[in-house]
N, C-alpha and C positions, 0 to 999 in steps of 0.2 A: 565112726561117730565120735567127734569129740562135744563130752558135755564133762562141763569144768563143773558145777556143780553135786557130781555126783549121779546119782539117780533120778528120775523125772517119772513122776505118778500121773496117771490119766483115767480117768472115767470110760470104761468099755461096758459093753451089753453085750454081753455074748447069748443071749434067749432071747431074740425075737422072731415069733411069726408072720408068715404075708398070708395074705390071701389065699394065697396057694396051698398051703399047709392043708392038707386033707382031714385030719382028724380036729381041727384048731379054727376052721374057720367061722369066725365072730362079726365078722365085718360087712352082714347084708347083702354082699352082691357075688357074684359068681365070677372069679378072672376067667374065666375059662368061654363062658357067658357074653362077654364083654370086651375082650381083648383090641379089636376090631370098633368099638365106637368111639367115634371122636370125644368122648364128655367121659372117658374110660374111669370109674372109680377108684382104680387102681394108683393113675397118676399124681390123684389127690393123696391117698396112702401114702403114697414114698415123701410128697411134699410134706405131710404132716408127720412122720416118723422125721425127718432129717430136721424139720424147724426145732422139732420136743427136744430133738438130740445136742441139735446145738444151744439152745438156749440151757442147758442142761449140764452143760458144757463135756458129752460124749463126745468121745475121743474116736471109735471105733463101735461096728455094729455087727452082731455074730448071727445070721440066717440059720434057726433052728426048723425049719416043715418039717412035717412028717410024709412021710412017703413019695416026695417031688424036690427038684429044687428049680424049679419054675420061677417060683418068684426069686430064688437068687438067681437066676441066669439074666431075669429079664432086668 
């Protein structure tokens, strides 16, 4: 990597929960529940974590669940 200026600072989130998160979940519906329906709430989750991210101007996003990493796989 060449960067002529030096250093280059970015906005990361390294704590975020999904769904999936066992002890964490906030978000009304069950992935587990759901996984399988075409109208999945899930899909909408990721659409709306990545919009907030970029508008946000996040760089990177860090999958904290507890006890699964489910939603980071999926």
């Amino acid at each position: 990597m060449n960067n002529e200026r030096g250093s280059t600072w970015n906005r990361w989130d390294f704590h975020v929960h999904t769904p999936y998160s066992l002890l964490n979940n906030e978000y009304g519906f069950d992935p587990y529940a759901t996984h399988m329906d075409p109208s999945d709430p899930f899909d909408e989750y990721v659409r709306t974590l990545f919009t907030k991210a970029i508008e946000a101007g996040v760089a990177a996003i860090g999958v904290t669940d507890y006890f699964s990493i489910d939603g980071y796989k999926r």
